[in-house]
N, C-alpha and C positions, 0 to 999 in steps of 0.2 A: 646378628645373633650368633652367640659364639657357638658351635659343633658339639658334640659329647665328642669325649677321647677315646676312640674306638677304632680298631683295626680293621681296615677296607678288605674285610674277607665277606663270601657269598651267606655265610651262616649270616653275618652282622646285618648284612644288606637285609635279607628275609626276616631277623627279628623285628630292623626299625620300622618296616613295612607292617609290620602286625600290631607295630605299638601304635605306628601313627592311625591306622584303622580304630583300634580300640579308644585312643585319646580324642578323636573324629567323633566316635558315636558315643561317648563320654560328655567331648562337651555339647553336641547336642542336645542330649538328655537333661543335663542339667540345666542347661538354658530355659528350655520347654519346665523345667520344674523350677526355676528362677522366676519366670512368667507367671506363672497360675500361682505362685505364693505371693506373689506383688499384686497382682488383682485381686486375692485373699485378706491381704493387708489390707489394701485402700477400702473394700466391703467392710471389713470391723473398724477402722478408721472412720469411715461416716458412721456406722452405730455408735461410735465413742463421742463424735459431736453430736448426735440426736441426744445422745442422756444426758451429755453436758448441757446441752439447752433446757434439758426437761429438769435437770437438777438446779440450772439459774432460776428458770422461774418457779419451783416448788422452794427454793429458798429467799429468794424474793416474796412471797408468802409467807411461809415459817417463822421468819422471826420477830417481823412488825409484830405477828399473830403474836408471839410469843412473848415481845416486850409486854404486848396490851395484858396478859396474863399478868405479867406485872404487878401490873401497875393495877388491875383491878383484885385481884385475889393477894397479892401480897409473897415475899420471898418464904415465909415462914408454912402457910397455907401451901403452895407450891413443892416445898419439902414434903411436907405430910401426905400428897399424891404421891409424890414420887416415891417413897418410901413404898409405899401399897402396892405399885404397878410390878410385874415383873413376866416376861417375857422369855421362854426358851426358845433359842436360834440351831434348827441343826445346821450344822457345815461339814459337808463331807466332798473328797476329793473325786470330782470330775473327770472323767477321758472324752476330750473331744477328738477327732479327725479334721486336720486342715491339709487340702491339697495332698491328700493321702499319708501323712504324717499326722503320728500320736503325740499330743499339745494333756498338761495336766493343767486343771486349773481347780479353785475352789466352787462348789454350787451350796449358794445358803437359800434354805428355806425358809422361808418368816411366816411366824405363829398368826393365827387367826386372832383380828384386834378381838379384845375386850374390856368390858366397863371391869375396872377394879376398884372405882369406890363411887359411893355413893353421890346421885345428883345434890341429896340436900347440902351447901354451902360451896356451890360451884358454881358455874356459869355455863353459858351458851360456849361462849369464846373458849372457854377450855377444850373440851369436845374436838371444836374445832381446831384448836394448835395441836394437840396429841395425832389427830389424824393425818395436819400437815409435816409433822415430825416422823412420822409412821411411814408415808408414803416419801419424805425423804431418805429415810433410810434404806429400805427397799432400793429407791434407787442408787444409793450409793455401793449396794452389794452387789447390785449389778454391771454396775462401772468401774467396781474392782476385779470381778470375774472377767469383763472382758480386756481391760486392759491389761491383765497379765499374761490373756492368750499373744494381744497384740506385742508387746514385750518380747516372748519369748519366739513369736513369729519374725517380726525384724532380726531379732537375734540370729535366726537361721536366712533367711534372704541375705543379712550378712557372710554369713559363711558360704551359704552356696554362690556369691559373687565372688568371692574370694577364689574358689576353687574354679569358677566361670575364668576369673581373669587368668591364672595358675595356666589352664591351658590353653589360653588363644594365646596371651602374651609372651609365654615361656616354653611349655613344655611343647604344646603343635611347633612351632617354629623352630625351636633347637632340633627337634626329632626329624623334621623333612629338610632341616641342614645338612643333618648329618646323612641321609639317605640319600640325599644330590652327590653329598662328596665320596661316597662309597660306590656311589651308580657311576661318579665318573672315573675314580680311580679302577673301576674295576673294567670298563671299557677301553680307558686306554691301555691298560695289562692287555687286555682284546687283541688292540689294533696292536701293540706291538708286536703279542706272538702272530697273528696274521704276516707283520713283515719279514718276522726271523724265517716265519715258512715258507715262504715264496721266496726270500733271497737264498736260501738252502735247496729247494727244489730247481733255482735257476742256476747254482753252481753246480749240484749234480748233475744237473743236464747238459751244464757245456762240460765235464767230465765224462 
């Protein structure tokens, strides 16, 4: 690991000692915060496959449901509900807390079902595909909410490894290079005036 370019003086020695303390309990910290955002992830990571399972099998429902609508009421019939139905969704922006960081995400809330037209010239089956439509959706707002937390969560586990690596692999190691090569150059400065004074004290003495 190459040194920084720095003059083996006692100021330099005493800075890099303070950096590499700081960069120590630096990258400690973020490790510890590396940690609890990856076990953060992996807890919304299994919610994202529980909906996706709950989402396979309510559409494995839904749309058999929904050909059979079909085929028994007709494309035209089918229009004429839809036209009727109508549904307001609020959606407003979210602040969750992950691992003590502020994550934004969407929270929608879905309206209370209700009958918009009449049972005379409907079916049983209808009823029922509107409700499995209903309850798919639901969950597909919810498995956009969370996957945008988990998103922008990786997002930052990426960064904070980036800056994890930054200092084990680069900056600790350059920094306690250079404080080795300062610690020694500034010792042997040491030992040598140690011998200019003692060869000086031994010429004056035999003088």
């Amino acid at each position: 690991m190459a040194r920084l370019n720095l003059a083996p003086t006692k100021s330099n020695l005493l800075a890099m000692k303070e950096q590499l303390a700081i960069s120590t309990n630096g990258y400690e910290l973020l490790e510890e915060k590396r940690e609890i955002l990856v076990r953060e992830l992996m807890h919304l990571v299994e919610q994202v496959k529980l909906l996706e399972k709950g989402l396979d099998e309510v559409i494995a429902k839904a749309y058999p449901a929904f050909r059979r609508m079909f085929l028994t009421e007709g494309s035209d019939q089918i229009e004429r509900l839809s036209q009727g139905i109508h549904y307001d969704f609020e959606i407003l922006e979210k602040k969750v807390t992950i691992g003590g960081m502020p994550f934004s995400t969407l929270d929608v809330t879905m309206p209370r079902k209700e009958l918009f037209y009449s049972f005379l010239g409907t079916y049983a089956n209808t009823d029922a595909t509107i409700d499995k439509l209903f309850e798919l959706l639901a969950l597909l707002t919810q498995l956009a909410s969370i996957r945008t937390i988990v998103w922008r969560l990786a997002g930052e586990v990426k960064k904070t490894q980036r800056r994890v690596n930054a200092l084990d692999k680069l900056i600790i190691p350059q920094t306690e290079e250079t404080r080795k090569y300062i610690e020694n150059v500034l010792e042997e400065r040491e030992r040598e005036n140690v011998f200019v004074l003692k060869a000086l004290k031994k010429k004056n003495g035999k003088k």
